[in-house]
C-alpha positions in Angstrom: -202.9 -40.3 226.3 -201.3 -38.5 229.4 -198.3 -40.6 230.8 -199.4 -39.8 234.8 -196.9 -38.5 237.0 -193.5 -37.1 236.0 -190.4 -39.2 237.0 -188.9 -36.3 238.6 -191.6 -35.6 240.7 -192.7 -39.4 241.4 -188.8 -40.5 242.0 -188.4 -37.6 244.4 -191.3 -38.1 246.2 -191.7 -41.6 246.4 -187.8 -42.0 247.6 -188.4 -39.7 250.2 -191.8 -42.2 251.2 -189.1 -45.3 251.1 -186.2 -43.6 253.1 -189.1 -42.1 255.7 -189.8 -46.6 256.1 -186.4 -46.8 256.0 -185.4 -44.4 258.8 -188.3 -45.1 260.7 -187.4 -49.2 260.9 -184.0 -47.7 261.8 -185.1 -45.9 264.5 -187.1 -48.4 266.1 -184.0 -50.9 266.0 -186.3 -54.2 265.7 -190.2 -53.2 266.7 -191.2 -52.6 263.1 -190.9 -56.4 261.8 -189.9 -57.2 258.5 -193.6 -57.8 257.0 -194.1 -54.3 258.1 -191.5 -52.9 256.6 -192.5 -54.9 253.1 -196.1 -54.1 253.5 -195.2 -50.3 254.0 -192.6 -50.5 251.0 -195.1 -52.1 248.9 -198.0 -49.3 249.9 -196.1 -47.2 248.7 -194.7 -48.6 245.4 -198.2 -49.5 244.7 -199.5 -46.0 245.3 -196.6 -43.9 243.3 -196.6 -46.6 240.5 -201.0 -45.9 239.7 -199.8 -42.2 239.3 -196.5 -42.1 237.7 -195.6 -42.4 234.3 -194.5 -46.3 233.0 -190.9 -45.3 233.3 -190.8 -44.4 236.7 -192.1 -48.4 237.4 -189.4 -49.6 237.7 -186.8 -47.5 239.5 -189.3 -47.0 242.5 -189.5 -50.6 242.6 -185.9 -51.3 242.8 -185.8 -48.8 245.4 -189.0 -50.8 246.9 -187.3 -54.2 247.2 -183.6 -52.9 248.4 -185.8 -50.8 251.2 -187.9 -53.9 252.1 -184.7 -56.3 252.3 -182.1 -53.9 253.9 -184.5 -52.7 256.8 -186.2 -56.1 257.7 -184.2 -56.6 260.7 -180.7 -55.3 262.4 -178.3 -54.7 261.1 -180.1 -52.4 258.6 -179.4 -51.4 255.2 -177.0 -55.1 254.8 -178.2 -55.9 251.4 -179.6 -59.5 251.9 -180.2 -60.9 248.1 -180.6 -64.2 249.0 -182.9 -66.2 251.1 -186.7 -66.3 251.4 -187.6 -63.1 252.7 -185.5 -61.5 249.4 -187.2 -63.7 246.8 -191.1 -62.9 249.1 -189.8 -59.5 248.9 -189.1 -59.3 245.2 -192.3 -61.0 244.0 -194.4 -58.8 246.0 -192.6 -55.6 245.2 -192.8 -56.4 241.5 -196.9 -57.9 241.3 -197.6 -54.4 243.3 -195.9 -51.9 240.8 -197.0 -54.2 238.0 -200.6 -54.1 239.4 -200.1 -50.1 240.6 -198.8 -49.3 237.2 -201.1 -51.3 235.1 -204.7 -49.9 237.2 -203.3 -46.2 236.6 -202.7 -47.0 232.9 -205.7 -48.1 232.1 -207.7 -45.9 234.6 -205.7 -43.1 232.2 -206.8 -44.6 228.9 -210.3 -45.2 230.2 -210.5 -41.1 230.7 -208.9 -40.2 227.0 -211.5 -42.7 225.5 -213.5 -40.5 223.6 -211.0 -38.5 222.3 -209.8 -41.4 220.9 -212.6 -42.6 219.5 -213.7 -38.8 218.0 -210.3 -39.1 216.3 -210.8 -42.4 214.8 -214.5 -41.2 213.7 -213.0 -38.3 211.5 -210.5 -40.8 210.1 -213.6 -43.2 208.7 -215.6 -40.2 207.8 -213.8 -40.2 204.1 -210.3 -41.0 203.0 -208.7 -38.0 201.3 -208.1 -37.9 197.6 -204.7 -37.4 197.8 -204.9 -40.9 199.5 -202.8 -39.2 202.1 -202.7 -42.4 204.4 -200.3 -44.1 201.6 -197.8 -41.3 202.6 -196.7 -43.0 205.6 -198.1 -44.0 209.2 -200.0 -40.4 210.2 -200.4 -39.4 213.3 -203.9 -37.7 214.1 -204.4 -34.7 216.3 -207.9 -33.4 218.3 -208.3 -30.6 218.8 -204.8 -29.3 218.5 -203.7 -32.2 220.5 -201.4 -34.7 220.1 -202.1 -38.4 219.9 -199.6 -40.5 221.7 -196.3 -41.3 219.6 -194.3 -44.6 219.7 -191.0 -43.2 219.6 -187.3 -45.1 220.4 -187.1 -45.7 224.0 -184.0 -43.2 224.2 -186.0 -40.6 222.8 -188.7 -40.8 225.3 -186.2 -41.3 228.1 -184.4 -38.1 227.6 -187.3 -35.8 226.3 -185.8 -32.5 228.4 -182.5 -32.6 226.5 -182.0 -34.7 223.8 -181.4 -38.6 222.9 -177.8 -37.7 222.3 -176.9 -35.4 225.4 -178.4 -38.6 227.3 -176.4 -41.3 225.7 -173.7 -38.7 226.6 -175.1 -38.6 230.7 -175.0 -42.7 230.2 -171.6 -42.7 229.0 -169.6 -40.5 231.4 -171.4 -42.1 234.2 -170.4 -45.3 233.2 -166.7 -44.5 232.5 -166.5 -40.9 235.4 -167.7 -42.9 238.1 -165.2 -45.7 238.2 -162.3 -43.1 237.9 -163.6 -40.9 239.9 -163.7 -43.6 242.9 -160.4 -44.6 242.0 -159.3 -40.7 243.3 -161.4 -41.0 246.1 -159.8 -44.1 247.4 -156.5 -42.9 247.1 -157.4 -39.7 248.8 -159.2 -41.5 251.8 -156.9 -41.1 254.7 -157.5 -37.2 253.8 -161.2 -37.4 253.3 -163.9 -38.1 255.2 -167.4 -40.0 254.7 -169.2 -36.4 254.6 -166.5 -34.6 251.8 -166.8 -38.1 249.9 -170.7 -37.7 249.3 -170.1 -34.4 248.3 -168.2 -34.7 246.1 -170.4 -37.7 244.6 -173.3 -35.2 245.1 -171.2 -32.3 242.2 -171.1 -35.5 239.6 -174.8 -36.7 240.1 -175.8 -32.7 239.6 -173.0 -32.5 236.9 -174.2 -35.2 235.1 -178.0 -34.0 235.6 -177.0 -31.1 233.7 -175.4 -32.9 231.1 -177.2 -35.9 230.2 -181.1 -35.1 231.5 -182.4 -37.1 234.5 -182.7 -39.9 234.1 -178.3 -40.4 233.5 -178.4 -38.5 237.0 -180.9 -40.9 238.7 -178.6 -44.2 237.3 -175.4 -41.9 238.9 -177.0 -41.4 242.0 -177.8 -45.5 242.2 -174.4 -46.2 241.4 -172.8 -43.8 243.7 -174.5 -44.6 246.9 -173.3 -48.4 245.9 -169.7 -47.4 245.3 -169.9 -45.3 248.9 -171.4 -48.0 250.9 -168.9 -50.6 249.2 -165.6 -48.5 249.7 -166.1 -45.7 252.1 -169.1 -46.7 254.8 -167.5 -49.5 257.6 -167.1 -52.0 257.2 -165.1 -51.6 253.9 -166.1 -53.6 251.1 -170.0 -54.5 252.4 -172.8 -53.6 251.5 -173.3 -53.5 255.4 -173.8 -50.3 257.3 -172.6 -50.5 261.2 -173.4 -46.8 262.1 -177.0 -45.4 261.8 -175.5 -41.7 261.5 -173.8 -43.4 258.2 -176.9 -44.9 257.0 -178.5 -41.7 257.3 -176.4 -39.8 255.6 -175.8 -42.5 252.8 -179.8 -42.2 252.5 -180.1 -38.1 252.5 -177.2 -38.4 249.8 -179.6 -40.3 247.5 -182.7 -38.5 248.4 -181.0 -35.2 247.9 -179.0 -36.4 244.7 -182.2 -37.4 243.1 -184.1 -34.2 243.9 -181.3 -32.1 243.0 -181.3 -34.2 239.5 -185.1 -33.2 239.2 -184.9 -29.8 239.7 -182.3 -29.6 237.0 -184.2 -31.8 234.9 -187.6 -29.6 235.2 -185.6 -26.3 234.7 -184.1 -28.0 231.3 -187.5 -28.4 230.8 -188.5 -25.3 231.1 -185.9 -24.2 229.0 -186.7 -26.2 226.0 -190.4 -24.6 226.7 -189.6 -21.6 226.7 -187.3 -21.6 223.6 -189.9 -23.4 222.1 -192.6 -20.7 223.0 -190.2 -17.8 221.6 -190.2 -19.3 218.6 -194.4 -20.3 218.5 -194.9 -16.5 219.0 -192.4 -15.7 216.3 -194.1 -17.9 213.9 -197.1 -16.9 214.6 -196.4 -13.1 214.2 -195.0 -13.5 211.3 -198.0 -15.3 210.0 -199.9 -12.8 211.6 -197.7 -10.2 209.9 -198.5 -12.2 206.5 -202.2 -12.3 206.6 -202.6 -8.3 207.9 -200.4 -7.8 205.0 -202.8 -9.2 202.7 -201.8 -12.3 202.1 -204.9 -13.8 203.7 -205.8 -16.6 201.7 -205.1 -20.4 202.2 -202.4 -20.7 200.0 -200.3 -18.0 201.1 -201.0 -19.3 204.9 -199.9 -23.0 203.7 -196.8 -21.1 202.1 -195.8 -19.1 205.1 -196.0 -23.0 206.8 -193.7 -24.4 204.5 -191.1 -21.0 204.2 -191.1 -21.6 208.2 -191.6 -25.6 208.8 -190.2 -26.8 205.8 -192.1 -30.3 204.2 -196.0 -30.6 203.0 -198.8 -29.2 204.0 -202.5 -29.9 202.7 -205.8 -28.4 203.3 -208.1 -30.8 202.8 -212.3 -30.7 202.5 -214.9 -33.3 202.7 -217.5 -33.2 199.9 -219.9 -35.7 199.9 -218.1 -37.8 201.9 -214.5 -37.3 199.7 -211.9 -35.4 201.2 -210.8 -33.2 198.4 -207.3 -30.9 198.4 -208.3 -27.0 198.0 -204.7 -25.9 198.6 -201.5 -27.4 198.8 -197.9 -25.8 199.1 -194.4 -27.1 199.4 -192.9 -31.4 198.7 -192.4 -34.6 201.0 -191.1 -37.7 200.2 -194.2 -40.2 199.8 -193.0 -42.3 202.8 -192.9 -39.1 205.2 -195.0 -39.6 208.2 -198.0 -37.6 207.9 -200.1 -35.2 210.7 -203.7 -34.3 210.5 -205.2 -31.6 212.3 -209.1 -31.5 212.1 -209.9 -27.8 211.9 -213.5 -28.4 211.4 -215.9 -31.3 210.9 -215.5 -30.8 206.9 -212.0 -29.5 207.1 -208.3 -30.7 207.5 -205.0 -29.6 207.5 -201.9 -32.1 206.5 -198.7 -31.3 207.4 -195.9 -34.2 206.6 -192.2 -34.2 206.0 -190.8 -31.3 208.1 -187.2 -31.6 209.5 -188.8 -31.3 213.3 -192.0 -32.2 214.8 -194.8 -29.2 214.6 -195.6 -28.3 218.1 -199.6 -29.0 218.2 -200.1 -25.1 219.4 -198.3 -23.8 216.4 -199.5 -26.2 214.1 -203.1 -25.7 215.8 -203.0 -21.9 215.0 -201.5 -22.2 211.2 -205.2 -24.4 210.9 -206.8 -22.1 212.8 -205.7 -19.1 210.4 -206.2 -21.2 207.5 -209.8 -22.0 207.9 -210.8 -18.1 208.8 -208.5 -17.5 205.8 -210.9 -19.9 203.5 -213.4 -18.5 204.8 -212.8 -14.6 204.1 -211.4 -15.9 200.7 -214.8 -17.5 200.1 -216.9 -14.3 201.9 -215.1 -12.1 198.9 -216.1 -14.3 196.7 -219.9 -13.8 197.4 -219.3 -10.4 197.8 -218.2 -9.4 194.4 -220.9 -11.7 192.8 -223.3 -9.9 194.8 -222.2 -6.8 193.4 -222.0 -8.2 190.1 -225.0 -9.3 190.7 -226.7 -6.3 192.0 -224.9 -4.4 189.0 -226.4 -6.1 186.3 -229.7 -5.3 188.0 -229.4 -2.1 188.5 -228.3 -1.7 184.5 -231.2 -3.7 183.9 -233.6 -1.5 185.8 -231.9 1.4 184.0 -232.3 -0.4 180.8 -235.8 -0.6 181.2 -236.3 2.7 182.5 -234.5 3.8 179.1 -237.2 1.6 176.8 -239.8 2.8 178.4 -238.7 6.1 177.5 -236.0 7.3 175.8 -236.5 4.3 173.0 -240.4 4.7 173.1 -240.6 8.6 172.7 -238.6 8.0 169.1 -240.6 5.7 167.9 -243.9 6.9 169.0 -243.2 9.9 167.0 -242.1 7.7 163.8 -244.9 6.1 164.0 -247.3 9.1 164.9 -245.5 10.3 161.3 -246.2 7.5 159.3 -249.9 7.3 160.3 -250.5 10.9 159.1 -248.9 10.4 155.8 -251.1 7.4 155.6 -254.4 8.9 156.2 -256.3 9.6 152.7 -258.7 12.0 153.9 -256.2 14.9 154.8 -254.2 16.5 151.8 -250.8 16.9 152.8 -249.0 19.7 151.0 -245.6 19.4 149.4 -244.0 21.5 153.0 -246.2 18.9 155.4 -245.0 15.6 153.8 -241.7 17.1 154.0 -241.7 17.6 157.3 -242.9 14.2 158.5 -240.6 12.8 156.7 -237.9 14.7 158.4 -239.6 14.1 162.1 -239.4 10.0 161.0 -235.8 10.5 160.0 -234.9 12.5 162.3 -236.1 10.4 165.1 -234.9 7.0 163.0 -231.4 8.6 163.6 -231.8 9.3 167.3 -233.3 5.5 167.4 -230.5 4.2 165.7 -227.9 6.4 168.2 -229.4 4.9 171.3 -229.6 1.3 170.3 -225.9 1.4 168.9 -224.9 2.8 172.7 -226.9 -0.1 174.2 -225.2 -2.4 171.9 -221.6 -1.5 172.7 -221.9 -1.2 176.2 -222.9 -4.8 176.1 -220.1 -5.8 174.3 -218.0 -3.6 176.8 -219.6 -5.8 179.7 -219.5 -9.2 177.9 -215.4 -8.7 177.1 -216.4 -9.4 173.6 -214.5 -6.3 172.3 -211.7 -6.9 170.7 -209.3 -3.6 169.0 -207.6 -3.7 165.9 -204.8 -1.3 166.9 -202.8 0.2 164.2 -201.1 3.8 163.2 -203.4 6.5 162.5 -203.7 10.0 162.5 -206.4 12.0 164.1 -207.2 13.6 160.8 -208.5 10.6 159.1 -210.6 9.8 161.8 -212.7 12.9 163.6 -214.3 14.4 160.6 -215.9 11.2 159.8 -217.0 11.1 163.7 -218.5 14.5 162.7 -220.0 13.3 159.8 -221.8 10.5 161.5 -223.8 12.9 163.9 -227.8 13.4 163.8 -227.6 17.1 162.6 -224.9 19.1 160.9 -222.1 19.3 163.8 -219.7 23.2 164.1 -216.8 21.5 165.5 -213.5 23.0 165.2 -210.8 21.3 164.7 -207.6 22.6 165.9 -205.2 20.0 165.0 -201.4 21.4 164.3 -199.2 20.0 161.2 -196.1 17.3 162.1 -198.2 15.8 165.0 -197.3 12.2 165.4 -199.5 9.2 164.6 -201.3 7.4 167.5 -202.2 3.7 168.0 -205.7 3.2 168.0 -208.5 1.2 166.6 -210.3 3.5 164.0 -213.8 2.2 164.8 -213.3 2.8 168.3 -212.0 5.8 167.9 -215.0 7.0 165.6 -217.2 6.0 168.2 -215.1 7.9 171.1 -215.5 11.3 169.2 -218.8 11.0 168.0 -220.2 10.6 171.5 -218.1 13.3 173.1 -218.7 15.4 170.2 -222.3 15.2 170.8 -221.6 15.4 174.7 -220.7 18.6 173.5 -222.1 20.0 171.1 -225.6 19.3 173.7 -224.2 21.9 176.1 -222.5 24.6 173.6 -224.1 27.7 173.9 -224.9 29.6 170.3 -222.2 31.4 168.7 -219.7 29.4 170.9 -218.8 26.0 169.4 -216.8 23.3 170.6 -213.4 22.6 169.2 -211.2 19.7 169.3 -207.3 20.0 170.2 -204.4 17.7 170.1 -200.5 17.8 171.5 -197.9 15.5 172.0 -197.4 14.9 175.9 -194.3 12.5 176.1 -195.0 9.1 174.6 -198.6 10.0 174.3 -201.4 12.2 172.5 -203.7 14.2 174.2 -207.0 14.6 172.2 -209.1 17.6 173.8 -212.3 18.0 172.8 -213.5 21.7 174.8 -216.7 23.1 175.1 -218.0 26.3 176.7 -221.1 25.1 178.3 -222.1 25.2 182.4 -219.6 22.9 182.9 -219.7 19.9 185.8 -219.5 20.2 189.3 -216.1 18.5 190.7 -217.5 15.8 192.7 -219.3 14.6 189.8 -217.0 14.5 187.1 -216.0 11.1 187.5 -219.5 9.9 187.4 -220.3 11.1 184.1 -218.5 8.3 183.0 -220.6 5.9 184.6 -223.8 4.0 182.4 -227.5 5.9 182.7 -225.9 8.8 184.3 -227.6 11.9 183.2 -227.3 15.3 184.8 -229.7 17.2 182.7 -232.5 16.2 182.7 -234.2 18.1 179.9 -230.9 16.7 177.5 -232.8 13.5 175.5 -230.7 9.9 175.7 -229.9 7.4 178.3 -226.7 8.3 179.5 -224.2 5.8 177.6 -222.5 7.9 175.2 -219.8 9.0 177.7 -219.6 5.3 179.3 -219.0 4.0 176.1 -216.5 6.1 174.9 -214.5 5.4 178.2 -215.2 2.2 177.7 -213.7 2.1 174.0 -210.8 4.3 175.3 -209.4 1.8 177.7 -209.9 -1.5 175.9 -207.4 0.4 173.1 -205.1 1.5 176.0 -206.1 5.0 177.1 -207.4 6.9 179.2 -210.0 9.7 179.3 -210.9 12.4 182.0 -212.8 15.6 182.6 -211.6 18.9 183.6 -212.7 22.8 183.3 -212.5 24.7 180.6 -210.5 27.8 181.4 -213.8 30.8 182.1 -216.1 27.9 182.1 -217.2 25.1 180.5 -216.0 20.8 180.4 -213.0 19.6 178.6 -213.2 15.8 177.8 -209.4 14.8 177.3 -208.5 11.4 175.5 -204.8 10.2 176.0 -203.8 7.1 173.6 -200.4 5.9 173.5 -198.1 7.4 169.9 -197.3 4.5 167.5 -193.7 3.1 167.7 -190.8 5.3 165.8 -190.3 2.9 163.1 -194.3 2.6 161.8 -194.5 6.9 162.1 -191.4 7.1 160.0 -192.7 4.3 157.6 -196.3 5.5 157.4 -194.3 9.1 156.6 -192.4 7.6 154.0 -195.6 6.4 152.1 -197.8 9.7 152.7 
């Protein structure tokens, strides 16, 4: 709720109002009668205590009473405490600020209503299940915006510099004051009325500097007390017998107090702007974070505790729950807790940090945290989209390959089985041979195609599991050569002492079969592929070359890729080489294409060489 009118600028102003009554009673030395006076006085404590904050209450009506009892009648500013006009004065003063202060109060609370009432609206909307409100009394913000605390009266006394540094101001007024009067006095033959409030004036700013305002505005009381009482004639009264006195007594107070203010606000503006420096360094650095990568709630909360210290919770409503998402940092369970609504269905918690959050900063972590929920949940959809979109597009591939590629193979097995089946044609010895070879042969190529299909989708599935163990490439490429559709020239230029590797033999089968056929498909006669292998660190290179057309640069890594075909007048679906990569890296490898020096592809595999101790043992038993 806003508190109205600053004390430092509803003091200053309204004292100036009073001593303007004051002066102007003075001045006309018995024509403004006392009821004037009090019904002026009382205008204007009324009027500055609807728009100033409760505090200021009751200082402007202290002020309002002396003002109304010293200038009722000659001579002014003789405190008159007792007697009916005093105790009329008093009662009026004091219903007028109560009334003033109690209007503006509620005229303020009126205006903040809905704010209020939007706040306590999210609280029913769903307790949180973290049952956050059995941390401790929380305190709810709007919008960014603080609700309005109940702190120790100290506290909200002194908010420019401090609880302490006022209890300080308090303390040396209390104790400075006396002695510093005591010097005064002594030095009074040597000093006159004018040096004595200035000098009072360098304490009331002195103290203003050290203990806040409202130390300084007690000072200032005091010492326009302890100057008319020892230094204004007569001595010892609070009578005042010169008007040039009572004027100066009454600019000493008005200028002590506005002095007090201005140091007051610029302590203010201090704090703020410390506080400020170190909003914007927070929230660079949080910037910093999430530009770094770091974008996701739970590194936002973490950057909140690394730089606030305590708990902080994001919280979401679901179906009327408020459910934690992400959470980072500790708090004692009886810490007071925060909430910041960031959204209708979203909250952030903050509770147990050494300081108060200020509600920009803690408005901008929430801020950052929803967008960073909501990119974190935008990538989320994204890559099942594209999972999604990829397991179509296989699918459409998949089709595309049945209703070809599977379909031509069995159209012609079965185009071969009806002719050996017809009994009015007599096949010769040579025919039924060859039918039987176009049904095997196709059988094979059947067979080929629906084994690629098959391991792909374990590939995709993650249901492929290696059994890695020490082999050497000897026991494992001519049966890959073996398990081709038609007799495979392969050479295999493999040298002696070359270490073993770690593989899975299966797999391993399965790579060289399909880049053996790879190859072997775009060998030109008299030029066969050959297979090569070298040690290259802690790894061995398996080469298998051909001396074909070769592939073009920008599409060698897409020949790894499922249903990619680049020939079209090749048969198959364009797995073999996706499932040999596939097969390489769940084993640990690698494999990549390159040119074949004066033309050509070279498929190179790199698996990782068995440990020292299994070579030497597996030597040991060969």
């Amino acid at each position: 709720m806003p508190r109205g009118l600053a004390a430092p600028y509803a003091l200053v102003t309204g004292y100036a109002a009073l001593l303007a009554i004051g002066t102007a009673a003075a001045v006309l030395h018995g024509r403004f009668s006392a009821t004037g006076v009090l019904i002026a006085a009382a205008a204007v404590v009324t009027a500055w205590s609807f728009v100033a904050e409760p505090l200021a209450v009751i200082p402007l009506a202290v002020v309002g009473w002396l003002t109304a009892v010293g200038f009722s009648r000659p001579p002014y500013a003789q405190l008159r405490v007792t007697g009916p006009h005093a105790a009329n004065a008093a009662i009026v003063i004091a219903a007028c600020a109560l009334a003033g202060g109690a209007v503006g109060l509620l005229m303020r609370w009126s205006a903040n209503r809905p704010i209020l009432e939007g706040v306590g609206a999210g609280r029913d909307a769903g307790q949180p299940a973290t049952d956050p409100g059995q941390a401790g009394e929380g305190t709810e913000l709007a919008g960014g915006q603080p609700a309005a605390g109940h702190g120790a009266l100290m506290v909200r006394a002194a908010y420019a510099v401090g609880a302490r540094r006022a209890l300080l101001g308090v303390l040396l007024a209390l104790v400075g004051l006396p002695l510093l009067t005591g010097l005064l006095v002594l030095a009074r033959p040597h000093l006159s009325l004018t040096d004595d409030l200035l000098i009072y004036l360098v304490a009331v700013v002195t103290l203003a500097v050290i203990g806040g305002f409202w130390p300084a505005i007690i000072a200032a009381a005091s010492a326009s007390l302890l100057v008319n009482w020892f230094f204004t004639p007569p001595l010892h009264t609070f009578t005042i017998d010169k008007p040039d006195n009572l004027l100066a007594l009454l600019l000493f107070v008005t200028v002590a107090v506005a002095v007090s203010s201005v140091v007051h606000l610029a302590a203010i503006r201090a704090g703020q702007a410390a506080r400020s420096r170190e909003e914007a360094r927070s929230l660079l650095e949080l910037a910093q974070t999430v530009l770094g990568g770091a974008d996701t709630p739970a590194a936002v909360l973490d950057h909140l505790v690394h730089t606030q210290g305590g708990l902080a919770e994001l919280l979401e409503d679901v179906s009327g729950r408020w459910v934690r998402i992400a959470a980072s940092g500790s708090a004692a369970p009886s810490a007071p807790v925060t909430r910041v609504g960031v959204r209708s269905d979203l909250t952030l918690q903050v509770s147990g940090q050494p300081s108060p959050i200020a509600p920009g900063l803690l408005a901008g972590f929430a801020a950052q945290i929803a967008a960073a929920l909501d990119r974190e949940r935008l990538r989320t959809q994204a890559a099942q989209a594209e999972a999604l979109a990829e397991g179509n597009r296989m699918r459409t591939a998949l089709l595309a390959a049945v209703s070809h590629d599977l379909r031509t193979p069995l159209a012609s097995i079965k185009a071969s089985v009806s002719s050996l089946r017809q009994t009015d044609v007599a096949w010769t010895e040579s025919d039924q041979q060859d039918l039987l070879a176009t049904i095997e042969e196709n059988a094979d190529r059947l067979d080929g195609l629906i084994g690629n299909l098959l391991d792909m989708s374990r590939l995709h599935t993650g249901s492929l599991q290696p059994f890695l163990r020490p082999i050497t490439i000897d026991e494992v490429a001519p049966v890959a050569l073996r398990g081709l559709d038609a007799p495979a020239d392969v050479r295999l230029e493999v040298p002696d002492g070359i270490p073993l590797m770690l593989a899975d033999p299966g797999l391993l089968e399965r790579v060289l079969a399909n880049v053996f056929a790879n190859a072997l498909q775009h060998s030109p006669a008299g030029r066969p592929p050959a297979l090569r292998a070298h040690q290259a660190a802690d790894t061995l290179v398996l080469e298998v070359i051909d001396y074909g057309p070769g592939v073009p640069n920008e599409l060698k890594s897409q020949i790894f890729e499922p249903f990619q075909r680049f020939d079209g007048r090749k048969a198959g679906v364009g797995l073999g080489l996706a499932v040999a990569r596939g097969f390489t890296e769940t084993m640990g490898g690698t494999i990549v294409a390159a040119d074949t020096p004066g033309g050509g592809l070279t498929v190179r595999i790199t698996l990782p060489i068995a440990g020292r101790n299994v070579s030497s043992m597996q030597g040991a038993e060969s």
